[in-house]
C-alpha positions in Angstrom: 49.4 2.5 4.5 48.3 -1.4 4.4 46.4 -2.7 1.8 42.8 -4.1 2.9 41.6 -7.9 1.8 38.2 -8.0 1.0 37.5 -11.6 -0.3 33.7 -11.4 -2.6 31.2 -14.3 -3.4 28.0 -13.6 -5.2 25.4 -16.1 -4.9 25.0 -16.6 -9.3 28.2 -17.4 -10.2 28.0 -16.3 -13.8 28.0 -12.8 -12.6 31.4 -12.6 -11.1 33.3 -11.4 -14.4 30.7 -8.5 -14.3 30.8 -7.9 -10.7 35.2 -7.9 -11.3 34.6 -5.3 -14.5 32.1 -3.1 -12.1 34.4 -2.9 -8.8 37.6 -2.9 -10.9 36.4 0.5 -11.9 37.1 2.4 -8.8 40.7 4.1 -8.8 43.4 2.6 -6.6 41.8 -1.1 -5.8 42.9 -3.8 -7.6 40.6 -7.2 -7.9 42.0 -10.4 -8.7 39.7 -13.6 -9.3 41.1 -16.8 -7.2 39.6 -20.2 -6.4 37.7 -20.2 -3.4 38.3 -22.7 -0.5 35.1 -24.8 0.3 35.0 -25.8 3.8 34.4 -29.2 4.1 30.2 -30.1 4.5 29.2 -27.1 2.9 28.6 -26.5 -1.2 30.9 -23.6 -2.7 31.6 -21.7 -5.5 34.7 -22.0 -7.9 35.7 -19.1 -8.0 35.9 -15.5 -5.2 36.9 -11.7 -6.0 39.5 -10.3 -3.4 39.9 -6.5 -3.3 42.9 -5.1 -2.6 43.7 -1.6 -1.8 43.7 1.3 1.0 40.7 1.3 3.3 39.0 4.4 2.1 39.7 3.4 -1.7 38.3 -0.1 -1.0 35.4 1.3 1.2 34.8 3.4 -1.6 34.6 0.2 -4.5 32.3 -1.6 -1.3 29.3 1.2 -1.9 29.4 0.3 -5.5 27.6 -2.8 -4.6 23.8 -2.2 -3.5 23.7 0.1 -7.4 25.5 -3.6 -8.8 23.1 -5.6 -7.3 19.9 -3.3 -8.2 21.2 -3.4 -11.5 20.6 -7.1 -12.0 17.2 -8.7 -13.4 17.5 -12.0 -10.7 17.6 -11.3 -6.8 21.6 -12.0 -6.0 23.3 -11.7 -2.8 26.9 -11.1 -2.3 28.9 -11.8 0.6 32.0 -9.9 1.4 34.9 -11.3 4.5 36.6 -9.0 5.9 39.4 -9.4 8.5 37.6 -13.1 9.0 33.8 -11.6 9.8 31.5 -12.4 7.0 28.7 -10.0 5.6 25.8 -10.8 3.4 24.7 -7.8 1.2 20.9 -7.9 -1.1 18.9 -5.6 -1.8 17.1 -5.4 1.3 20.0 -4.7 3.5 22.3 -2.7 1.5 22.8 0.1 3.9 23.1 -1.5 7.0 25.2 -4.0 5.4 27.4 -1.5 4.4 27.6 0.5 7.7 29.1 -3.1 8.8 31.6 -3.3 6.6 32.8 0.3 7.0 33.5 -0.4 10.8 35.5 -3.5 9.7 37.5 -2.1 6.9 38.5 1.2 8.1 38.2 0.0 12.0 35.4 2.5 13.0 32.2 3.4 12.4 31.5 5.6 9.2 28.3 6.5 8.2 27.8 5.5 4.5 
């Protein structure tokens, strides 16, 4: 089986190492912290996560997020790309956000 990319911004950068420790936790996916590439017009941060690991293991790390971002005392968004398509996950839209994701990373829709 292929590994999945998942590439990972948050919107407060000092969260990152956190957000690394919390996903890192799932079995099987590994997460490595790279510099990001900042298209040209647009503000960026340093630094992105990228998940790496079987669809259903990475899948699996992804629903970790809405309890990651819950947990926090600011309102943070994080925005996960996947095969190219981007997808902004908050609070508010956790689930749908999610169901998204599922049909990108494992190719069809899963309900989460």
């Amino acid at each position: 089986m292929t590994d999945v990319r998942v590439d990972i911004s948050i919107s407060d950068p000092a969260e990152l190492t956190a957000l690394a420790r919390w996903l890192g936790s799932q079995d099987g996916v590994r997460v490595q912290r790279e510099a990001a590439t900042i298209e040209p017009g647009h503000l960026g941060i340093p630094d992105l996560l990228v998940l790496f690991g079987g669809g259903s293991t990475v899948l699996g790390a992804l629903k970790m997020l809405p309890d990651f971002i819950r947990s926090r005392r600011s309102d943070i968004h994080v925005e996960v790309t996947v095969k190219g398509e981007r997808v902004i996950i908050d609070a508010k839209n956790a689930n749908k956000a999610l169901e998204a994701l599922a049909e990108r990373v494992i190719g069809s829709a899963i309900s989460v």
